[in-house]
C-alpha positions as CSV (number, residue, x, y, z in Angstrom):
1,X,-12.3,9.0,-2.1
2,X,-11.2,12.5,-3.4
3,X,-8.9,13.5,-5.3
4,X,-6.7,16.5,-4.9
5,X,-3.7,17.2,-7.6
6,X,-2.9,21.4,-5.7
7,X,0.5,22.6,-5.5
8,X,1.3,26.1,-4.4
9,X,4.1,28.2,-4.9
10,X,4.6,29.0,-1.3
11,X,5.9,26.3,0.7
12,X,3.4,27.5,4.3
13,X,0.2,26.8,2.0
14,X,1.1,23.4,1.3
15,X,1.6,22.7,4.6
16,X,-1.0,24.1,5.8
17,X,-3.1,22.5,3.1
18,X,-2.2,18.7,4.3
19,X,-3.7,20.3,8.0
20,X,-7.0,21.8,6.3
21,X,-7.9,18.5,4.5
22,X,-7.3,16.3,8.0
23,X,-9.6,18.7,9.2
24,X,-12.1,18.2,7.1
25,X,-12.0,14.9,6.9
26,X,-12.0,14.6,10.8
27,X,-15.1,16.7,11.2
28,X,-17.0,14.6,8.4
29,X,-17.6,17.8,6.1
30,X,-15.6,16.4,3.0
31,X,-15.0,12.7,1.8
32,X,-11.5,11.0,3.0
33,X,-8.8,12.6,0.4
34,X,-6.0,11.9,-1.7
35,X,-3.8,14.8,-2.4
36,X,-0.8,15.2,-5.1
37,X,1.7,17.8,-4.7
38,X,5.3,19.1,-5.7
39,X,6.9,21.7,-4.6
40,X,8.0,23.9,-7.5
41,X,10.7,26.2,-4.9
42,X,13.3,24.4,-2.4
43,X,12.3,24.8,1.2
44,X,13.5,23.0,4.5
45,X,10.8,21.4,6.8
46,X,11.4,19.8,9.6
47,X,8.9,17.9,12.5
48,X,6.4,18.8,14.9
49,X,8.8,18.5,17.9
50,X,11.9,18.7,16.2
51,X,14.6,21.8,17.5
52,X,15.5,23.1,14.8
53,X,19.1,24.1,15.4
54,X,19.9,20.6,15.9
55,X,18.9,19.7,12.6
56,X,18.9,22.5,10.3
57,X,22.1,24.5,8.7
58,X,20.3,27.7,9.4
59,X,23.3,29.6,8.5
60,X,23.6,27.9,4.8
61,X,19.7,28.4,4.3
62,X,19.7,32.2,5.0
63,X,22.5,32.8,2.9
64,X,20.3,31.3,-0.2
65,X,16.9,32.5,1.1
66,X,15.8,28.5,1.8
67,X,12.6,28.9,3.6
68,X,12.6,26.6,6.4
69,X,9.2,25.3,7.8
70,X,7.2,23.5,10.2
71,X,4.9,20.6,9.5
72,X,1.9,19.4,12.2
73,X,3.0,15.8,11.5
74,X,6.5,13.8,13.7
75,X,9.4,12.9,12.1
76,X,12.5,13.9,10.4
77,X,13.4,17.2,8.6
78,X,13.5,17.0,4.9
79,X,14.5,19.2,1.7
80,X,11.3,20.0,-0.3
81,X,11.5,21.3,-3.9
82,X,11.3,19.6,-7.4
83,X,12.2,16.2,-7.9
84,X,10.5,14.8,-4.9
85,X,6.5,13.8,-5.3
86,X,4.5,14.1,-2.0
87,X,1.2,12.3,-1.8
88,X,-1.0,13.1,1.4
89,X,-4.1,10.8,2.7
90,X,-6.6,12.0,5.0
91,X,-8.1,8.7,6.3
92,X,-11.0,7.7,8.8
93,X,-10.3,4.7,11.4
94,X,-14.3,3.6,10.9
95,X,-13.8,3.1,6.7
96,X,-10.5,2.1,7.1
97,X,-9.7,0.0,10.5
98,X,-6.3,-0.9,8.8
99,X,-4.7,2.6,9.7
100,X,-6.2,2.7,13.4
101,X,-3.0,1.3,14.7
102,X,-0.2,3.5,13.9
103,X,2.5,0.9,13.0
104,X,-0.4,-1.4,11.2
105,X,-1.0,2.3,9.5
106,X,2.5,2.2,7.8
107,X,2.5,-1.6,6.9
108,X,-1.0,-1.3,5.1
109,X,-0.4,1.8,3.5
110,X,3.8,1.8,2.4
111,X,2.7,-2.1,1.4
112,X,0.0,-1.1,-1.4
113,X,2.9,1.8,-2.5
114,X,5.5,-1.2,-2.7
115,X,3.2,-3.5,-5.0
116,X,1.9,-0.9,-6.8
117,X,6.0,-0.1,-7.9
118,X,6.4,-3.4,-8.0
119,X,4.3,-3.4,-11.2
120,X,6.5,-0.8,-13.0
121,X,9.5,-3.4,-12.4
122,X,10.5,-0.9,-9.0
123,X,12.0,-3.2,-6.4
124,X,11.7,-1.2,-2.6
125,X,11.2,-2.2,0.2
126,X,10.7,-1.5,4.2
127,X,12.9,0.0,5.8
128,X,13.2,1.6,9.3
129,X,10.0,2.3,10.8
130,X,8.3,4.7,7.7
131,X,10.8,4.5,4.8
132,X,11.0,2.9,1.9
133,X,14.6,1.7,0.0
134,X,16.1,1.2,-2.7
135,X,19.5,-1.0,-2.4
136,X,19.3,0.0,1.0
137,X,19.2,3.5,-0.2
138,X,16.2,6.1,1.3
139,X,13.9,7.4,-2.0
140,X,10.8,7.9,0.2
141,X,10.3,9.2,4.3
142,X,6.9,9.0,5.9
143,X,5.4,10.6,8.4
144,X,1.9,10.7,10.1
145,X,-0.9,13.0,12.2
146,X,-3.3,11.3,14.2
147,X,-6.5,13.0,15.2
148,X,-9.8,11.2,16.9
149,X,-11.4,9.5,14.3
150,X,-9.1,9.9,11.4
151,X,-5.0,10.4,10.5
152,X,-3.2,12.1,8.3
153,X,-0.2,9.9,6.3
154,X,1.7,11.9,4.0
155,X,5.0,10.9,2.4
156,X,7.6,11.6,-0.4
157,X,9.0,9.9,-3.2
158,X,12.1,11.0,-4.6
159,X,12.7,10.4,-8.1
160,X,15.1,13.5,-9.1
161,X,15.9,15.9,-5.7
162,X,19.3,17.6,-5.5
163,X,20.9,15.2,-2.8
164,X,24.3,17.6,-2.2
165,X,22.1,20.5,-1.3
166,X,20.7,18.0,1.8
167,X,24.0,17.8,3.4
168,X,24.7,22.1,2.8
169,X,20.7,22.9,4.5
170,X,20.6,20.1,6.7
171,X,22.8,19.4,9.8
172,X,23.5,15.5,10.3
173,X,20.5,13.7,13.1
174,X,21.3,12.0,15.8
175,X,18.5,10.3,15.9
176,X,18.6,8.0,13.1
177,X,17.0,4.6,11.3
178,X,19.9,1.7,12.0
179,X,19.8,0.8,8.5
180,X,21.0,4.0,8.1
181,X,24.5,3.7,9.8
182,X,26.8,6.7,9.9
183,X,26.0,7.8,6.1
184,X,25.4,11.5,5.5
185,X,21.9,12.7,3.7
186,X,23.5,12.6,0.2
187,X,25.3,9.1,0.9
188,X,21.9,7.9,2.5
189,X,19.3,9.1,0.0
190,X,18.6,7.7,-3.6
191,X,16.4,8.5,-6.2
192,X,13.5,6.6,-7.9
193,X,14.0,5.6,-11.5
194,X,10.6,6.6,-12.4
195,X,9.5,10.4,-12.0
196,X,6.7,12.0,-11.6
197,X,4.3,11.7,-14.9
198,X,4.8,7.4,-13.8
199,X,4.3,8.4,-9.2
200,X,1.1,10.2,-9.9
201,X,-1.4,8.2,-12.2
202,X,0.2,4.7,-10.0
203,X,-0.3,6.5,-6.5
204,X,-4.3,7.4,-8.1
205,X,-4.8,4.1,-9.1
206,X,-3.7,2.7,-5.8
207,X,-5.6,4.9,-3.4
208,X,-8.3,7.0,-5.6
209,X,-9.1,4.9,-8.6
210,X,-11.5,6.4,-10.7
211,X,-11.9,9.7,-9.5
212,X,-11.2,12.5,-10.8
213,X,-9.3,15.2,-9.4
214,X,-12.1,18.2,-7.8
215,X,-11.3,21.5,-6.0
216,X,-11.4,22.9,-2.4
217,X,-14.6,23.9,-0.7
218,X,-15.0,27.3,0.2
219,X,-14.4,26.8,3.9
220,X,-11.5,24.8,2.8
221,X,-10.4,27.7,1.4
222,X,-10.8,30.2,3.5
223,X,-9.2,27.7,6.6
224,X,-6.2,27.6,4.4
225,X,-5.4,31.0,3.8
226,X,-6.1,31.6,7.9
227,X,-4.1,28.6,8.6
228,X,-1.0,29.1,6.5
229,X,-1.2,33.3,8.0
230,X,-1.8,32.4,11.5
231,X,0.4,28.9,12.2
232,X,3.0,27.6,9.0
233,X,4.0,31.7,8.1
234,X,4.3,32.4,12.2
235,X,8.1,32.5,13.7
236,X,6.2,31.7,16.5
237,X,5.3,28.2,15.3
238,X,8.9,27.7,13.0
239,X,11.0,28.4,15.8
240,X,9.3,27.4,18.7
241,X,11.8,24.3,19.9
């Protein structure tokens, strides 16, 4: 397993970045990957067939110059920034059978997260289809992209994310988990009470233990400048539902 701990200051290269290492992995050119990253700006994202009108305050996020962006995975849109952890796993179904079903993918996967917090004296658990809770309160949303011979899970964990600014850059979904009921993003979305400097080493020790964190290849590189340009900077691919 490799380890990744790369976090950029613009929001499109670590999107494009989760899309890069799938690749990789995919095509057999790099080991399957573990990747760390935060966010050090705010920025919107929402899912790969989401419209985002219908679940974005695009009026709110121009006004304060909140990017809002696209990811290649399903799912929910979500305020990025700091305070909220984001681990990424490029898997293959051949070294890892227990992620070839996609709703096996989440149990095996969200279970070793649970145990792992667990340790630290962190009590969460399932909830909906991809989350995990706290008290019945949201402090981590999954999400995944499946290719032919591997996927790419990556989630969050919130430990300290500004939960008001949800409900000013994000509209209110209709489509929605039933533990959820009616509660708006800031009534529905807790916070971990561990941060970051406990999430990373526990997430490492769960998924990558012993490695130590390495760098990009050069066509890794170069994919990711190409790819964050051409697809998660484009209007094209933003705004396209």
């Amino acid at each position: 397993m490799r380890l990744l701990n790369i976090s950029y200051l613009e929001p499109e290269k670590n999107l494009a970045l989760d899309e890069v290492i799938l690749d990789s992995v995919e095509e057999g050119r790099t080991p399957e990957t573990l990747r760390l990253w935060e966010s050090p700006v705010a920025f919107v994202v929402i899912g790969s067939g989401q419209r985002y009108r219908q679940v974005v305050n695009h009026f709110n996020c121009l006004r304060d110059n909140i990017p809002i962006m696209r990811r290649c995975s399903a799912g929910g849109a979500v305020l990025q920034g700091p305070g909220c952890l984001n681990f990424a796993l490029a898997l293959r179904y051949d070294s890892h059978p227990e992620v070839t079903d996609l709703h096996g993918s989440y149990e095996y996967l969200l279970g070793r997260v649970v145990a792992a917090l667990a340790k630290a004296g962190v009590c969460l658990e399932r909830a909906g289809i991809s989350d995990l809770a706290i008290g019945g309160l949201k402090v981590s949303g999954n999400a995944q992209r499946r290719r032919r011979f591997a996927c790419l899970h990556h989630g969050t964990l919130v430990y300290n994310l500004d939960r008001v600014a949800m409900s000013r850059y994000l509209l209110e979904p209709e489509d929605r988990p039933e533990y959820r009921g009616q509660r708006t993003h800031s009534e529905f979305v807790g916070v971990l009470p561990v941060d970051a400097a406990v999430l990373r080493p526990m997430l490492q020790d769960v998924f990558a233990p012993e490695t130590k964190p390495t760098i990009l290849t050069t066509d890794e590189e170069k994919n990711l400048e190409n790819l964050a340009q051409t697809k998660y900077r484009s209007k094209d691919w933003i705004f396209r539902r």
